[in-house]
Each structure stands twice: as C-alpha cells, then as structure tokens.
DRENPA-3360 file (N, C-alpha, C; in nm, 2 decimals, always signed):
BEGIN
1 = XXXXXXXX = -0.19/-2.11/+1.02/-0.30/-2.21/+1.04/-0.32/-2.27/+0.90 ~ -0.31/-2.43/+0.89/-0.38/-2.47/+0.77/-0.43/-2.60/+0.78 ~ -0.52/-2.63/+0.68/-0.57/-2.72/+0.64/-0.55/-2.80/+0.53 ~ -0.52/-2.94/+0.54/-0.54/-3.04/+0.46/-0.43/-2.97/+0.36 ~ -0.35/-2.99/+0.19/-0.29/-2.93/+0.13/-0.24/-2.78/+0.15 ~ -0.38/-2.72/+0.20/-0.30/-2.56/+0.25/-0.20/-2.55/+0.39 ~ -0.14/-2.66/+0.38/+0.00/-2.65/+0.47/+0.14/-2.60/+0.36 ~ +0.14/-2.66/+0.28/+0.24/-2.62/+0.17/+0.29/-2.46/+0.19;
9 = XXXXXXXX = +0.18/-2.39/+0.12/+0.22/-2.26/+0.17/+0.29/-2.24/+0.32 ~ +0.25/-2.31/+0.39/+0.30/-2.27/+0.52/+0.48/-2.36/+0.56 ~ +0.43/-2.45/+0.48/+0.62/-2.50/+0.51/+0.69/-2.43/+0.45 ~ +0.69/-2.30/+0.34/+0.78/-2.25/+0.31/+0.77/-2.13/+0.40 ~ +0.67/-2.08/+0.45/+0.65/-1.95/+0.52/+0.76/-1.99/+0.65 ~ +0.76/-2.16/+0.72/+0.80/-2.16/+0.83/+0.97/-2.19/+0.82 ~ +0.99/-2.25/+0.70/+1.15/-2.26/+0.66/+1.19/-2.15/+0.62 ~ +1.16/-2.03/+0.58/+1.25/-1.91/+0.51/+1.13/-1.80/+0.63;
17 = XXXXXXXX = +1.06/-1.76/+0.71/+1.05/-1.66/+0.78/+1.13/-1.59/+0.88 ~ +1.19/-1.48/+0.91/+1.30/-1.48/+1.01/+1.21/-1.43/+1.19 ~ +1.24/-1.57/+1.21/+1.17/-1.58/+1.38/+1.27/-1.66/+1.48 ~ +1.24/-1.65/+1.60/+1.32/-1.73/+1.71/+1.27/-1.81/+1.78 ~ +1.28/-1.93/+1.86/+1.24/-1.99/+1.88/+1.10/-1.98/+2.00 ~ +1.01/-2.04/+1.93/+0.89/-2.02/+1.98/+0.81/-1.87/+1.92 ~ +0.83/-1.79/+1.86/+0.84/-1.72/+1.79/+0.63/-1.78/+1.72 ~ +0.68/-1.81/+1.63/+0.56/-1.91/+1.52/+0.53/-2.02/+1.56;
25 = XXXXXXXX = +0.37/-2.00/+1.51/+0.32/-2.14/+1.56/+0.24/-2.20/+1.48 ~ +0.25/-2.30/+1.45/+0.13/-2.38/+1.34/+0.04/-2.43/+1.41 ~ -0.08/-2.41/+1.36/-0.18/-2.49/+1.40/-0.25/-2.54/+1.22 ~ -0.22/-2.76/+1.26/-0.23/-2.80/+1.14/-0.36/-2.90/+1.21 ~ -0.47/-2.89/+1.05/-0.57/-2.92/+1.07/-0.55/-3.05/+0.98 ~ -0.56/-3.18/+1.02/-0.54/-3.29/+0.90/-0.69/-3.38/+0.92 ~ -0.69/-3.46/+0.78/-0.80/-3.59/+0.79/-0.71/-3.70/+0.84 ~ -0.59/-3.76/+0.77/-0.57/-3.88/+0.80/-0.43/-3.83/+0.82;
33 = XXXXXXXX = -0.29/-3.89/+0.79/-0.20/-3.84/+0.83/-0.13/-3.72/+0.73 ~ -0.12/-3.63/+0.83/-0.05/-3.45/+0.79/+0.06/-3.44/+0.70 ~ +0.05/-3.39/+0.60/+0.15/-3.39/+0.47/+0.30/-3.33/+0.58 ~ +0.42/-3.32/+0.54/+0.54/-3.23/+0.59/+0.58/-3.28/+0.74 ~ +0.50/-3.42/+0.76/+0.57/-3.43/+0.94/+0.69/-3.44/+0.99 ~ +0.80/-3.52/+0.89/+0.93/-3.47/+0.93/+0.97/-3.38/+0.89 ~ +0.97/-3.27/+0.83/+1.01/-3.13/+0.79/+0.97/-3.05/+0.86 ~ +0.82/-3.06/+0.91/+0.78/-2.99/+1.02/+0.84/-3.02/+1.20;
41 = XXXXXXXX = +0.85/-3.14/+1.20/+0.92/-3.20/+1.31/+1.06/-3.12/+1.30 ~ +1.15/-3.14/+1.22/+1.28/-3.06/+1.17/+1.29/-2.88/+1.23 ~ +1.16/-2.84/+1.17/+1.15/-2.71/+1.19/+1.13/-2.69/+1.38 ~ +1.07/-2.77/+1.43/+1.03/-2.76/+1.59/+1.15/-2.81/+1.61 ~ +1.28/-2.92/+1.55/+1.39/-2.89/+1.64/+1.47/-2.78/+1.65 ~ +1.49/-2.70/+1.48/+1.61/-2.65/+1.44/+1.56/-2.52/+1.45 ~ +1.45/-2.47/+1.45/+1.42/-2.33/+1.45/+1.32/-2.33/+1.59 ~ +1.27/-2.38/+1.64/+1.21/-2.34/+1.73/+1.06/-2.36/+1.68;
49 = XXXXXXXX = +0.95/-2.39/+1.61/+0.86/-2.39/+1.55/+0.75/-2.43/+1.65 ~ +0.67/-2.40/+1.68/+0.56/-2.43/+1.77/+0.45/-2.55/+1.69 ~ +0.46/-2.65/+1.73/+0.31/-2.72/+1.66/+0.21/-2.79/+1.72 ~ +0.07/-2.74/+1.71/+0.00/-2.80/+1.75/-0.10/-2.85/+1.60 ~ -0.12/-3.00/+1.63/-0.16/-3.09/+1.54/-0.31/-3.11/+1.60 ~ -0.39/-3.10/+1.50/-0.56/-3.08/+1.52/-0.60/-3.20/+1.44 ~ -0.62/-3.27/+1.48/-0.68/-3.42/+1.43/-0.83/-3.40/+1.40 ~ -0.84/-3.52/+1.26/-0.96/-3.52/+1.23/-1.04/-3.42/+1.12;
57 = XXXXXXXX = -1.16/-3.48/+1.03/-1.27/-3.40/+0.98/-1.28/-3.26/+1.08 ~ -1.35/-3.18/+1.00/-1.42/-3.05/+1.10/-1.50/-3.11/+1.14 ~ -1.55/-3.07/+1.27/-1.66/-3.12/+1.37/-1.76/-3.04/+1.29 ~ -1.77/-2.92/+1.31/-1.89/-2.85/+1.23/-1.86/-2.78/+1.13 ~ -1.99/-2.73/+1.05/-1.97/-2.70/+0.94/-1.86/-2.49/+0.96 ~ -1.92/-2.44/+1.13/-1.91/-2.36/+1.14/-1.75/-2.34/+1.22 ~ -1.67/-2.43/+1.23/-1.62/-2.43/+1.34/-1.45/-2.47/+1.25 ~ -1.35/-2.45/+1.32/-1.23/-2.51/+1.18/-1.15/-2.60/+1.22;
65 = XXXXXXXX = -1.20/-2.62/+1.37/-1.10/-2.73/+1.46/-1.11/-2.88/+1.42 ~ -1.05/-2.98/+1.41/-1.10/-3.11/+1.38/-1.19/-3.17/+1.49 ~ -1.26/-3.27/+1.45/-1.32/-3.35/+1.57/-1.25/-3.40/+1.68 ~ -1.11/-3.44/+1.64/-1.05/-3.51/+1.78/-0.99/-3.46/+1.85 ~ -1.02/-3.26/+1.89/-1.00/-3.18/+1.96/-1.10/-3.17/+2.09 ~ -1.24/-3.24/+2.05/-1.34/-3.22/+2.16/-1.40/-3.12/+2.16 ~ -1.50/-3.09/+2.24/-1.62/-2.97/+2.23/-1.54/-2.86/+2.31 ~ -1.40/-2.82/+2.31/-1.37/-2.68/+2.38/-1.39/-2.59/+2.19;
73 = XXXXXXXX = -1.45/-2.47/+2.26/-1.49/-2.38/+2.15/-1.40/-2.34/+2.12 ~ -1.38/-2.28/+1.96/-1.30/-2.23/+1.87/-1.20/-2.14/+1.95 ~ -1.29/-2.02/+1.96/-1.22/-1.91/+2.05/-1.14/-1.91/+2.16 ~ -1.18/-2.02/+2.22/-1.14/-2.04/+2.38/-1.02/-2.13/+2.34 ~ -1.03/-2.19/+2.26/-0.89/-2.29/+2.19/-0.78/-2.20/+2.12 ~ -0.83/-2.14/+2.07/-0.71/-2.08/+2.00/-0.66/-1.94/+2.09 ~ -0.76/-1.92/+2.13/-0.64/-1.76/+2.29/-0.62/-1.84/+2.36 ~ -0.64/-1.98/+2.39/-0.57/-2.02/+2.51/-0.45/-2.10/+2.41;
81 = XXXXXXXX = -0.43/-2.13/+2.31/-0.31/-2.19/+2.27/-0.19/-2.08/+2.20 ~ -0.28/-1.95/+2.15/-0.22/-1.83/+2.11/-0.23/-1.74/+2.18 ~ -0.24/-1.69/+2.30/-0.28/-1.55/+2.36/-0.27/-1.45/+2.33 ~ -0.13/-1.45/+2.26/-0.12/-1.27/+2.16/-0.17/-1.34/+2.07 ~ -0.31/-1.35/+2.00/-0.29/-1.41/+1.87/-0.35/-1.27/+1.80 ~ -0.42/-1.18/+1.88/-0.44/-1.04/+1.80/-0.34/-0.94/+1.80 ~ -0.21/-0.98/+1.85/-0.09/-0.90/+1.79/+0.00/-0.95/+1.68 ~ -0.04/-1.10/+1.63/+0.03/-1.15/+1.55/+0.03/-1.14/+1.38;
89 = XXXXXXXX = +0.06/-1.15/+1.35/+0.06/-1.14/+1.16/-0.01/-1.33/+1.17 ~ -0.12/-1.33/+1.08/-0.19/-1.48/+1.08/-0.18/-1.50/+0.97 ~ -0.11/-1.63/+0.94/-0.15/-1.69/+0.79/-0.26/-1.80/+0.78 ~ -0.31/-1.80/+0.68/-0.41/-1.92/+0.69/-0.41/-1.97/+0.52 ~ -0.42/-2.07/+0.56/-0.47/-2.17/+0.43/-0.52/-2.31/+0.40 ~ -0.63/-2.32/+0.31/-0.69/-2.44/+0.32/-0.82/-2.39/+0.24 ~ -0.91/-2.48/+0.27/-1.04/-2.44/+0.14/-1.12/-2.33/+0.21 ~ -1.19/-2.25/+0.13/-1.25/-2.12/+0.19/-1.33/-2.11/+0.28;
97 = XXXXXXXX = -1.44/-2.22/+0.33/-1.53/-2.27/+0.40/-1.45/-2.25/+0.55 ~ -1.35/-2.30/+0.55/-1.24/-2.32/+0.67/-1.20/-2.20/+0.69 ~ -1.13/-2.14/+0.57/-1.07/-1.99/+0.62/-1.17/-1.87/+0.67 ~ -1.31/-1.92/+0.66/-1.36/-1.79/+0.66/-1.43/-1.81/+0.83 ~ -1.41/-1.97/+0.85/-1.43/-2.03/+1.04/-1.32/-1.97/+1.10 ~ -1.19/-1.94/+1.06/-1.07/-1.90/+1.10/-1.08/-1.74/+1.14 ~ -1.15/-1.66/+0.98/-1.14/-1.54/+1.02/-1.25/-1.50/+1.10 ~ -1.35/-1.58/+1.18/-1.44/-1.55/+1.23/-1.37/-1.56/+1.42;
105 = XXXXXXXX = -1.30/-1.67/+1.40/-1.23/-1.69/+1.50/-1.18/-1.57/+1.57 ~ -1.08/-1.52/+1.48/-0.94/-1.42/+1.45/-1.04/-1.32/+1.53 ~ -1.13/-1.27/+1.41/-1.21/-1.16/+1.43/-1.26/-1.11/+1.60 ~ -1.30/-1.24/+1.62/-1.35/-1.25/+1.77/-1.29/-1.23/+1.89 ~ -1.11/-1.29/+1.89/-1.02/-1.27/+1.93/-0.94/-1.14/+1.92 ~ -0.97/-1.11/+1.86/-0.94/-0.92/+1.83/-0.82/-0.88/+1.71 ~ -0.79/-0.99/+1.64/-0.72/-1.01/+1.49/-0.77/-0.90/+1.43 ~ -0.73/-0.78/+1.42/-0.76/-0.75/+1.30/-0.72/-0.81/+1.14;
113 = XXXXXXXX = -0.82/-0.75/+1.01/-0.82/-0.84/+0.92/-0.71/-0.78/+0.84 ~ -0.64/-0.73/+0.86/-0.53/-0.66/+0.82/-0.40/-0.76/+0.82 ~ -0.43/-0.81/+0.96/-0.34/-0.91/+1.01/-0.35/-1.08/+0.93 ~ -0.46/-1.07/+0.86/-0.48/-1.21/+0.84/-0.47/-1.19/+0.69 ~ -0.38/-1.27/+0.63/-0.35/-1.35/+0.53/-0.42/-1.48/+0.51 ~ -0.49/-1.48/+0.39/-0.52/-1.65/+0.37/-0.51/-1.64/+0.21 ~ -0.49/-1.74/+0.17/-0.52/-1.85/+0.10/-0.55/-1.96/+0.07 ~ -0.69/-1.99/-0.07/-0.79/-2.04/+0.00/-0.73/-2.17/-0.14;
121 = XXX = -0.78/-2.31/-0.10/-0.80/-2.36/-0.21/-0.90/-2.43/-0.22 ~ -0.90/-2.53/-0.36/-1.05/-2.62/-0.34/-1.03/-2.78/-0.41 ~ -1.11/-2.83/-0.35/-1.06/-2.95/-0.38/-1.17/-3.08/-0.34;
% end
C-alpha cells in the first residue's frame, strides 16, 4: 500500500519479489496522476500484479483512502478488496499520518503488526 512518493519503495518490492500471478496487490493512493503507471501497468501484465488505484486527496484526516473512493469504510474496503489481508506480509509507505490510518486499518482486520512493514516519509 502506498502513498503519493511512498510507491517507489514499492515498485522495487513488486519488480524483484518472488510471487505468482495475483499473488500481490497494490493499493496506490495518488493526488493527481500516480508516479510508475507504465511500469506498474508492465508489472500487472508480466507478473501478474494486482492494482487497485485510489484516486484523490484523503477524505479524512483519519481514514487513508482517497476521496474518489466514496463513503464505503476503510475496513470494509480493504477485506473486501484483500480478504486474506491478515495472512499477508503488508507493506506500506507514504507520510506517517497515512501509515498509522493503514495500521489502524490492518489492525482491525486482524494484521498482526509483525506483518506490517512501513515506511514513512514527509514532505
């Protein structure tokens, strides 16, 4: 999962990780248009890469989804787009305010924090 510049880490996680198709999934949180779209496009032909693109500012201060997702809640969005997502290894990255909406997410979903990697930046 990343935000705004904290995709970076994640295009190299998704080009050199060893998974199969459908396997990994991004969920990319952008303002205007998403850094890596043909490389990530690349990666959903050639490896199988799952993406879902989250348009827009954060809606709330508490929340990590963009606004042009609409009022379905965090938790209910992401088990319904990840369903194992508390058996998965999570990466996250993007500014800390975001990652810590993410681990609350995770948390809730039944992520343990063991599972969740982030890195945060600022900007």
């Amino acid at each position: 999962m990343g935000a705004g510049v904290g995709v970076t880490p994640l295009r190299a996680l998704a080009e050199g990780l060893d998974y199969s198709p459908g396997e990994a999934v991004l969920l990319l949180r952008y303002t205007e248009r998403p850094l890596f779209v043909d490389e990530f496009h690349a990666l959903a032909r050639e490896r199988g890469l799952q993406i879902l693109w989250l348009p827009g500012p954060r809606r709330r201060a508490d929340s990590w989804l963009g606004a042009g997702i609409g009022d379905i809640d965090d938790l209910i969005a992401l088990t319904d787009w990840v369903p194992d997502i508390a058996d998965r290894d999570i990466y996250v990255c993007g500014p800390k305010p975001w990652t810590d909406a993410v681990r609350r997410t995770t948390r809730a979903a039944g992520a343990p924090d063991a599972q969740l990697h982030t890195e945060n930046f600022r900007w």
